[in-house]
N, C-alpha and C positions, 0 to 999 in steps of 0.2 A: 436729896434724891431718894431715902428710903421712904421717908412720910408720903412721895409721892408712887413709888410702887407698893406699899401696902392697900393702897385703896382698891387694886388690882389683881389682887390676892384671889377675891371669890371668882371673881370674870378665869382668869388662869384656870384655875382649880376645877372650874367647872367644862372648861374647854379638853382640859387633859380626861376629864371622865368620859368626854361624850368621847374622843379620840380612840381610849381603851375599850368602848363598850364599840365600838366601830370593828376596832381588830380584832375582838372573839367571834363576834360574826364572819360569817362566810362569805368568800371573795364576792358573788352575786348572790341577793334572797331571791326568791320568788317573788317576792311584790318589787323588784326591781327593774326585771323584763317583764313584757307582755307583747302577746300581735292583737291586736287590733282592726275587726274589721269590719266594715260598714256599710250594710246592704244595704239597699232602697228598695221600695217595694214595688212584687212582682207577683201580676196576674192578680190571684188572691190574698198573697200573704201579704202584709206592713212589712215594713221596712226596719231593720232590728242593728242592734250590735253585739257584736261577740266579742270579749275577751279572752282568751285564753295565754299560760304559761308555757313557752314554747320557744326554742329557739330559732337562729332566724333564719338560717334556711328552711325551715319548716311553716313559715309566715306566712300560708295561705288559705284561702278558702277552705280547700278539702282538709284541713288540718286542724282549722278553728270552731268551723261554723257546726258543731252539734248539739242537739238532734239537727241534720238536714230538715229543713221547712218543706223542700219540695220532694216530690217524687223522681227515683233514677233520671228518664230521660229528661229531666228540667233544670238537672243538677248543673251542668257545666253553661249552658245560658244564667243561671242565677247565681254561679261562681265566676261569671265576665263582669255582671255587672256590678260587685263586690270589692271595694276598696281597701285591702289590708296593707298595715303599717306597721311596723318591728319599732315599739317603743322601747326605749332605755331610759332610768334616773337612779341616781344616788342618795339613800335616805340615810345615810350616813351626813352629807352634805346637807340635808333637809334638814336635819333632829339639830347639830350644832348653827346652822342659821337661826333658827327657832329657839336655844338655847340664847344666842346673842343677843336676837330680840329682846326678850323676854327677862334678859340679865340690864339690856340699857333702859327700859323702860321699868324696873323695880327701881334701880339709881335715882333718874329724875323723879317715882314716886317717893322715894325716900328724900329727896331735895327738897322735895317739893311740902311734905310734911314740916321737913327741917324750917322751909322756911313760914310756914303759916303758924308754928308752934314755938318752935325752938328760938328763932329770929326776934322777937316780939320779948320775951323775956330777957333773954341774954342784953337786949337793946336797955332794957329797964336798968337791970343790974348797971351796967357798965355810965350809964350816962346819965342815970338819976329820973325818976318818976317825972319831979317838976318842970324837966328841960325838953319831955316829951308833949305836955301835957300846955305847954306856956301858948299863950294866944297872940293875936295880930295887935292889940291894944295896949298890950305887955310890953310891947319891942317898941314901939314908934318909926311915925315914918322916916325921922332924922337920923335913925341909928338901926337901919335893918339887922336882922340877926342879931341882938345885940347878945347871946349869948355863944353865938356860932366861935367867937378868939379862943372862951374858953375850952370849948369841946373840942376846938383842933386844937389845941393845946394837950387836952387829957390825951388825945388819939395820936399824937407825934410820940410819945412815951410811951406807947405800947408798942407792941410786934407785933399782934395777931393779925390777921387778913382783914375778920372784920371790922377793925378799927380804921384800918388801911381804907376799905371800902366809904364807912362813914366819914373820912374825913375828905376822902374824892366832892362826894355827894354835897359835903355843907359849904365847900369852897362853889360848888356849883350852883349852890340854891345863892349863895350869896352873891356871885357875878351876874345869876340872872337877875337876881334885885337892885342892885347895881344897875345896868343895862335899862330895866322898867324906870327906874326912875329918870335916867338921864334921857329918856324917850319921853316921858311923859313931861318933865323939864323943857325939852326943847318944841314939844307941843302945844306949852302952855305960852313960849314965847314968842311963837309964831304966830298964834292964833290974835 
């Protein structure tokens, strides 16, 4: 149980910083709230949006939209036709999502490194050059894998995972060989 929460270490770690850099901030930032509001265009002017930091009784036209685009009496016909919205979000919630991200996708880079670089060696060490390298001419039809006993052999005497894993794999290559041939056997009996 601990080899498997140490992996979990940075992911924590990194969760409890964004959590503390959350709490010295202040209950709402400014880039938290905003009104929002969305004229269409009138008469002469285009049609625009305004942002402004505001709170939300305050979420309207006369509150947002400055400078005024029109003149006094045009002002409350072009404050009707103006759509504003009292936005809220949590960038607190934002930065540790994007933390999360950003933490599972280093993982499978790193997996992923592990296994184009690391996998391929460690494979050599453990099972011998020759056993990787052995060809279809080597084995014979009559005796598929003929060195597959061995290597689950070596791989029942280990512990590690990936031994566990290889010798999943060579029981598997050898059933499907097995399988090919008894297909290919009763197709030549048929035929």
């Amino acid at each position: 149980m601990a080899a498997c929460c140490r992996g979990w270490v940075p992911l924590c770690s990194l969760l409890a910083l964004a959590a503390l850099a959350g709490l010295g901030a202040e209950a709402k930032n400014s880039e938290d709230v905003r009104c929002k509001c969305i004229c269409p265009p009138y008469k002469d002017h285009s049609g625009n949006i305004f942002n402004k930091n505001v709170s939300q009784k305050d979420c309207d036209c006369l509150h947002v939209v400055e400078p005024m685009p029109v003149p006094g009496p045009d002002v409350e016909a072009y404050c009707l036709r103006c759509e504003c919205k009292y936005e809220e979000r949590s960038s607190v919630t934002i930065k540790v999502t994007i933390i999360i991200y950003l933490s599972i996708l280093g993982l499978l880079l790193l997996y992923m490194v592990y296994l184009t670089l690391v996998e391929p060696i460690l494979k050599r060490r453990l099972f011998g050059h020759s056993q990787l390298i052995q060809s279809d001419e080597d084995i014979g039809d009559h005796q598929p894998f003929a060195n597959a006993h061995d290597v689950l052999a070596r791989s029942r005497s280990r512990a590690n995972v990936l031994n566990k894993v290889e010798y999943a794999q060579q029981r598997w290559k050898l059933q499907v060989q097995e399988q090919r041939k008894s297909v290919f056997d009763r197709h030549v009996v048929l035929s």
